[in-house]
MARLOFI-655867 format. One record per residue (C-alpha): x, y, z; chain. Coordinates in Angstrom, 1 decimal, always signed. Example, Ala and Ser with C-alpha at 12.3 -4.5 7.8 and 13.67 -1.06 7.14 Angstrom:
# residues 2
<pt <+12.3, -4.5, +7.8>, "A">
<pt <+13.7, -1.1, +7.1>, "A">
# end
This chain:
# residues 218
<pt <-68.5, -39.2, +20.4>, "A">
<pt <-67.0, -36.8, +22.6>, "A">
<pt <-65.2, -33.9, +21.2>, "A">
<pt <-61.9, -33.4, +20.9>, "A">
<pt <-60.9, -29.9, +21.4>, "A">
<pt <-62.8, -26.8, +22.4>, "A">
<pt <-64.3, -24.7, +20.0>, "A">
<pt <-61.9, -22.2, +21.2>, "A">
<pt <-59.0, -24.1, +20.2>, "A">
<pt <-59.8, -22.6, +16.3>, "A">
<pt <-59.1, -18.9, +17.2>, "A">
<pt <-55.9, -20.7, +19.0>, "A">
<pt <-54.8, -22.7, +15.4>, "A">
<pt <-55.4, -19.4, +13.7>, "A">
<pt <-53.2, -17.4, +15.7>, "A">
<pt <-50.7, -20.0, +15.7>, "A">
<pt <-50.6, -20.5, +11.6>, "A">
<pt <-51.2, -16.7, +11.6>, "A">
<pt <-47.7, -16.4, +13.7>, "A">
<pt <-46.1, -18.2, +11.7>, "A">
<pt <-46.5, -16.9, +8.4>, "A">
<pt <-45.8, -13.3, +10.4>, "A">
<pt <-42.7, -15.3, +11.4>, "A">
<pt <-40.7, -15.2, +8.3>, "A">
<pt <-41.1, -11.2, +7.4>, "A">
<pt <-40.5, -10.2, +10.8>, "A">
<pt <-37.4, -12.4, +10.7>, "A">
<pt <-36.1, -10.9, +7.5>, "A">
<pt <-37.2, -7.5, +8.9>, "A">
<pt <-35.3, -7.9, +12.3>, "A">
<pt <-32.1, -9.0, +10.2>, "A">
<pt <-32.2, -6.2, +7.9>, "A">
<pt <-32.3, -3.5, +11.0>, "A">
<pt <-29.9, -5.7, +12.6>, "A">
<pt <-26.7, -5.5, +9.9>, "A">
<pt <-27.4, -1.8, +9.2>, "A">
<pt <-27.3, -1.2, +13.1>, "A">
<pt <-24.4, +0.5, +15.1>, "A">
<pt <-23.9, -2.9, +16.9>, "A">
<pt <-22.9, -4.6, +13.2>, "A">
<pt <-21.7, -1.2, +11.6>, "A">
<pt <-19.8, +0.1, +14.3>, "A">
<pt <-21.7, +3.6, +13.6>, "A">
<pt <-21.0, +6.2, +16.1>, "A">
<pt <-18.3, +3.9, +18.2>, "A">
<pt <-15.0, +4.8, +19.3>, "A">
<pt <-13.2, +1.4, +19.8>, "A">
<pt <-11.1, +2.0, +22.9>, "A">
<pt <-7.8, +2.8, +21.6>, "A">
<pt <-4.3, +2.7, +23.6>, "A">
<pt <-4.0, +7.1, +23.7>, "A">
<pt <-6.9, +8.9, +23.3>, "A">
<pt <-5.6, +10.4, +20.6>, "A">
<pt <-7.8, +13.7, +19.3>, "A">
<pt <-8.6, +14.5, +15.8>, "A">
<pt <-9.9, +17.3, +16.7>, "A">
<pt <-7.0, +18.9, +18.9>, "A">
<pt <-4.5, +17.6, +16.1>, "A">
<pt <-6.1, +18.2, +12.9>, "A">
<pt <-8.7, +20.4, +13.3>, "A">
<pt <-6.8, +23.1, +16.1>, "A">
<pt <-3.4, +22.4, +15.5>, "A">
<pt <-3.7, +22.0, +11.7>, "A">
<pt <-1.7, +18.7, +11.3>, "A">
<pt <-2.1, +17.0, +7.8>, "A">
<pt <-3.3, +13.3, +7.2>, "A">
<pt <+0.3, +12.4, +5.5>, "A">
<pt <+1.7, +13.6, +8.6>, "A">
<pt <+0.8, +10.2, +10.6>, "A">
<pt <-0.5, +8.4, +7.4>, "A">
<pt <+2.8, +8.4, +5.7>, "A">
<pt <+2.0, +5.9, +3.2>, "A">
<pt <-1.7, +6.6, +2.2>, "A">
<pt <-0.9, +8.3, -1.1>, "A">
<pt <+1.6, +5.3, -2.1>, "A">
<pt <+0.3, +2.0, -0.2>, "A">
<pt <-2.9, +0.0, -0.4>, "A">
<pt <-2.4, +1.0, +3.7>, "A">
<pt <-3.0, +4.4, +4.7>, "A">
<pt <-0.7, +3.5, +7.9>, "A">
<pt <-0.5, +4.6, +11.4>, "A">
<pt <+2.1, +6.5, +13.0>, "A">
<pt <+5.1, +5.3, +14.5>, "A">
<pt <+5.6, +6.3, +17.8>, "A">
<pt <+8.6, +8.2, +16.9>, "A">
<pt <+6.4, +10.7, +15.0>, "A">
<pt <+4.4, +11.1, +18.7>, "A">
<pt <+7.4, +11.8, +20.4>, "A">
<pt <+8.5, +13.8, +17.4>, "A">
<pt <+6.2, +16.6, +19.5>, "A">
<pt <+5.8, +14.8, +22.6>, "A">
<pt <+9.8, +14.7, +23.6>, "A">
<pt <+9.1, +18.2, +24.2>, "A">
<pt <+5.5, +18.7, +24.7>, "A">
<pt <+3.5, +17.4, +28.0>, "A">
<pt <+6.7, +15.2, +28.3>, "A">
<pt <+5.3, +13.6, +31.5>, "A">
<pt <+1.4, +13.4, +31.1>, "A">
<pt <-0.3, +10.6, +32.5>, "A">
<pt <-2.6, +9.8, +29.5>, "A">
<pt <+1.0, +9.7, +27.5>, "A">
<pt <+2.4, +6.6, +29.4>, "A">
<pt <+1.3, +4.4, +26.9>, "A">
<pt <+3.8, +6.2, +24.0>, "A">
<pt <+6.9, +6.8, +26.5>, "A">
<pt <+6.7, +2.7, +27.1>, "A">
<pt <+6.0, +2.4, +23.4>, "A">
<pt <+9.5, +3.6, +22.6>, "A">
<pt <+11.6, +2.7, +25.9>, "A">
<pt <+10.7, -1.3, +24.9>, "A">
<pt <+10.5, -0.6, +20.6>, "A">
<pt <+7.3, -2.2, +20.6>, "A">
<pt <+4.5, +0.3, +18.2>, "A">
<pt <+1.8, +1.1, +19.6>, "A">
<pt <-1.7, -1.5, +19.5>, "A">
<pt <-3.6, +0.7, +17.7>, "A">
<pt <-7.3, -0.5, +16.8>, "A">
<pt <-9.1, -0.4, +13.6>, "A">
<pt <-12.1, +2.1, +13.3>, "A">
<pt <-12.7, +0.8, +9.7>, "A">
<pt <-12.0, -2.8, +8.9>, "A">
<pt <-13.1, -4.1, +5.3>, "A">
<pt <-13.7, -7.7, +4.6>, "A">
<pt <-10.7, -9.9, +4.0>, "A">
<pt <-12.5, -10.7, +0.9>, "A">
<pt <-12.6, -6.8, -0.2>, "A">
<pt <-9.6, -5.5, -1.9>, "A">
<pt <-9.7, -1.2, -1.4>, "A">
<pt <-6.3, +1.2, -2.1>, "A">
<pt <-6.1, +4.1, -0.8>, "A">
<pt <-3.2, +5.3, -3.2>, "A">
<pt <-5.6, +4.6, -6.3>, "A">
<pt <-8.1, +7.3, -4.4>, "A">
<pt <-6.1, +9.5, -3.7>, "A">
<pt <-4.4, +9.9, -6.6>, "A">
<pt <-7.7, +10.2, -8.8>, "A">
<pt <-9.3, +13.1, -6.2>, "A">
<pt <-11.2, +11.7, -3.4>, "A">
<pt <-10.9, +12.9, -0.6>, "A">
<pt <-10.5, +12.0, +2.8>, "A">
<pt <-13.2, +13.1, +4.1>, "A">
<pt <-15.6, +10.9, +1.5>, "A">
<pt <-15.1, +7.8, +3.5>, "A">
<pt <-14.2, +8.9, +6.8>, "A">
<pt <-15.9, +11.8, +7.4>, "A">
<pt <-14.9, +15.0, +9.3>, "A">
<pt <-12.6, +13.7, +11.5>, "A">
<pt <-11.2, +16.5, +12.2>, "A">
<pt <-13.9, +17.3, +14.5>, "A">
<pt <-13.8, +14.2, +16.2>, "A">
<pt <-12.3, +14.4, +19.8>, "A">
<pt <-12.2, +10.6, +20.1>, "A">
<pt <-12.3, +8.9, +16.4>, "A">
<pt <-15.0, +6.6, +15.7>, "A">
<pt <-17.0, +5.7, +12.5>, "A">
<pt <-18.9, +8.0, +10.5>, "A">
<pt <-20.3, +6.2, +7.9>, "A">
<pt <-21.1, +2.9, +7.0>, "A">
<pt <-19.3, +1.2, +3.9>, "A">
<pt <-22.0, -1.1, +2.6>, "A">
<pt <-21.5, -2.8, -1.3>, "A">
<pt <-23.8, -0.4, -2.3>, "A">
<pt <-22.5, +2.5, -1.2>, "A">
<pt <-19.2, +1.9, -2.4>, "A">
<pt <-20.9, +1.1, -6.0>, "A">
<pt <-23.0, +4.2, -6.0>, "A">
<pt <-19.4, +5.9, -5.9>, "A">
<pt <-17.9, +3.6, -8.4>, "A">
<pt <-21.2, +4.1, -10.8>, "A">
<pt <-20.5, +7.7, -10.9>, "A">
<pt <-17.6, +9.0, -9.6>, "A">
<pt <-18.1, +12.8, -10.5>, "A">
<pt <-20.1, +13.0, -7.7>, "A">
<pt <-17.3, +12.9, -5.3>, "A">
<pt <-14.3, +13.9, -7.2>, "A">
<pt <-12.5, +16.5, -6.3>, "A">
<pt <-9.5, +18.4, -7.2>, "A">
<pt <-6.2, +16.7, -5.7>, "A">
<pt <-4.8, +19.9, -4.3>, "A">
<pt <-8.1, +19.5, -2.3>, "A">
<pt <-8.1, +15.8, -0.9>, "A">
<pt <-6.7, +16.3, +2.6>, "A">
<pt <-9.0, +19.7, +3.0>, "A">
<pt <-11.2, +18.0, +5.6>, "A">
<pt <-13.8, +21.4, +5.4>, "A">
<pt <-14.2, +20.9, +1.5>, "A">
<pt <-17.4, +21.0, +0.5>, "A">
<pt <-18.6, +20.1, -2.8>, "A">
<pt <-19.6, +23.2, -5.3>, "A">
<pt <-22.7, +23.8, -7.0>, "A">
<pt <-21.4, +23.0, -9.6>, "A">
<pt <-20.2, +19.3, -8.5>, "A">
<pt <-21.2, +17.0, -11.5>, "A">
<pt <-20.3, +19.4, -13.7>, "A">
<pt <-16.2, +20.0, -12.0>, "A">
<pt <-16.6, +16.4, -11.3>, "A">
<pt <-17.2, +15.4, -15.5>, "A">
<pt <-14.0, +17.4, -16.1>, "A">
<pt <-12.1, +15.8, -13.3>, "A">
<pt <-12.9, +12.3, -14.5>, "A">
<pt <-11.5, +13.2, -17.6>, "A">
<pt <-8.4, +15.0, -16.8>, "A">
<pt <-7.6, +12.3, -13.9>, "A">
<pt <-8.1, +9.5, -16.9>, "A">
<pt <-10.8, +7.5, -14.1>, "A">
<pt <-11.6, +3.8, -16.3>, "A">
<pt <-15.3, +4.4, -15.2>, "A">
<pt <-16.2, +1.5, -17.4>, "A">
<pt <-14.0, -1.0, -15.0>, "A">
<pt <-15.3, +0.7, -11.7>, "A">
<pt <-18.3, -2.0, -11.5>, "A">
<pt <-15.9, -5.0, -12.4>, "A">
<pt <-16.4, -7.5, -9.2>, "A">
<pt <-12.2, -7.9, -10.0>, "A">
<pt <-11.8, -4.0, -8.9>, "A">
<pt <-12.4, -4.9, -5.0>, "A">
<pt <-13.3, -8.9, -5.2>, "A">
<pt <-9.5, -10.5, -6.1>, "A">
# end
């Protein structure tokens, strides 16, 4: 009998069986890097935004507080965004015709707000209140970062499960006092578990519900 193949045609089935169980790691291994990339954690991007609006010439130069344009953050689920009668509360008299300030002028000559985009934007199936944080001494700056320093404001930290339960595990690691929250240039002490201990206690933090899927899954 003739034959079939080509003894060449082994090294050919082994490289294709070999490929193929290579196939499924590599997989996994692409879709890991893949969710904890900039492209799926928006890392690093400023989403364009209708004003250009700078934390870093608002906050961090002209010293504006977060409650200033977040009016609800210490009350609401919602941090909020501004109304663009708090813009104009400085720009009816400030740069009054600037081009880049179209945008707010039309805002409030057709009372339509502005179409602000989301830099952070949880899960519909995630439940998070910033009131509740607040209140109990995290700061800002734990989840978002220094934006004060940010000329145009993108993300600076992803939000993963884990991350969020590291927090919720042990919250003494972040706490900090509440006259401190909105200090974006706070830094945590040497002394940071052990202020934090104290904190958790004066603040009356349930740490024994933080890991209860009802506390962000309802």
């Amino acid at each position: 009998m003739s034959q079939i193949f080509r003894p060449g045609a082994n090294t050919v089935a082994r490289a294709v069986l070999a490929g193929a169980l290579l196939s499924v790691p590599l997989a996994f291994l692409l879709g890991f890097a893949l969710v904890r990339s900039p492209y799926a954690t928006g890392v690093g991007i400023a989403p364009p935004q209708p004003v250009p609006f700078s934390h870093q010439h608002h906050v961090g130069e002209l010293g504006l507080d977060c409650r200033y344009c977040h009016t609800s953050v210490e009350t609401s689920s919602a941090a909020g965004m501004p109304a663009t009668y708090t813009c104009m509360t400085c720009h009816s008299q400030l740069w009054t015709n600037a081009a880049m300030l179209a945008p707010v002028r039309e805002s409030l000559a057709r009372h339509e707000p502005l179409a602000w985009q989301r830099v952070y934007d949880l899960p519909d199936f995630v439940y998070f209140d910033h009131g509740i944080h607040i209140a109990q001494g995290i700061g800002c700056s734990e989840c978002h970062g220094r934006v004060d320093t940010l000329a145009l404001t993108r993300k600076l930290k992803a939000q993963p499960m884990h991350w969020c339960l590291d927090c919720h595990r042990n919250p003494a690691q972040n706490i900090r006092p509440r006259d401190e929250v909105f200090n974006m240039a706070w830094q945590h002490p040497a002394n940071q578990l052990e202020l934090g201990r104290r904190l958790v206690d004066a603040y009356g933090v349930q740490t024994s519900q933080l890991t209860d899927c009802s506390i962000c899954h309802r």
